[in-house]
N, C-alpha and C positions, 0 to 999 in steps of 0.2 A: 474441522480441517476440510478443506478445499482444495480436490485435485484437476488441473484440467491437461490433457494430454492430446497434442496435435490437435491443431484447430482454435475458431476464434473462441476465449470462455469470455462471459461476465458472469460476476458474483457482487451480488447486493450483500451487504451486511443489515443485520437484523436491526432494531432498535434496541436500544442496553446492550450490545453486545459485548465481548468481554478479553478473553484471550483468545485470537484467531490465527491461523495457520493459513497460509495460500500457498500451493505450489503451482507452477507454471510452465511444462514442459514442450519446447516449439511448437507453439501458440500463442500470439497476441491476446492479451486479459485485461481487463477492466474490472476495477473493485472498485464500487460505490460505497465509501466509508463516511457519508454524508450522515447516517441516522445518530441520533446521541449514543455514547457509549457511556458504560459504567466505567465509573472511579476507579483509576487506576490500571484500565484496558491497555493492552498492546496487540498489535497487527505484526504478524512477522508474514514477510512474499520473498520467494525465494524464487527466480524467475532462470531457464537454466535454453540459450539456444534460443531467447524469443524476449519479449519485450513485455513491462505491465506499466498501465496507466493508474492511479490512483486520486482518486479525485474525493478529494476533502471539505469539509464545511468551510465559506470563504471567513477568512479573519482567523482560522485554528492554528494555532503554536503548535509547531511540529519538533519532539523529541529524537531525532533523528539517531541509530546504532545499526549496527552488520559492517558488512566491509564486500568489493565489489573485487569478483574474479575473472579478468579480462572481462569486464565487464561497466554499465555506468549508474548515475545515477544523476537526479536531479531534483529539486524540491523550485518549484513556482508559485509559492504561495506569499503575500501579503497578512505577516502574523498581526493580531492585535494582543495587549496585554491583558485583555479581558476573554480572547479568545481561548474556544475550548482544547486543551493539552490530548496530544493524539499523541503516541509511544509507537514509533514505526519500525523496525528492523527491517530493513532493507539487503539483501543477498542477493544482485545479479551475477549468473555465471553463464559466460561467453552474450551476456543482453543486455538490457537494461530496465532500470527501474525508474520512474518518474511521476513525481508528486504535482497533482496542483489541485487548485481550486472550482468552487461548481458553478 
């Protein structure tokens, strides 16, 4: 789990990472979810009063779930069918969340 509270955060995710957690409290964040993950991973970011950028491997199929509370979201990414499946749950509340590519 990854907490960042007031202020700018970035978090890299590890390589094989697995089930992650981000929270994001008035602070603009960046998550670097470009390294391969393990089979079957999910990212959940719950951004609350601020904004996260999320920046994925280009061509990855995005699994997209959460639900946004006065809040938005957005996915920009260009999937392929070959591309690697990323499981995101997305939760902005009063912010936004937005996905794209590296």
């Amino acid at each position: 789990m990854y907490i960042h509270f007031i202020g700018k955060g970035e978090t890299v995710l590890p390589p094989e990472w697995g089930n992650e957690v981000i929270i994001s409290v008035l602070g603009p964040t960046r998550i670097d979810a470009t390294a391969p993950s393990d089979e079957g991973a999910k990212l959940t970011v719950v951004t609350i009063l601020c904004g996260a950028t999320i920046v994925v491997p280009p061509s990855a199929r995005i699994e997209l779930s959460g639900g946004d509370v006065l809040g938005s979201h957005s996915v920009d990414v260009d999937p392929a069918e070959d591309g690697t499946l990323l499981r995101i749950q997305a939760i902005p509340v009063l912010g936004s969340i937005k996905i794209e590519s590296s």
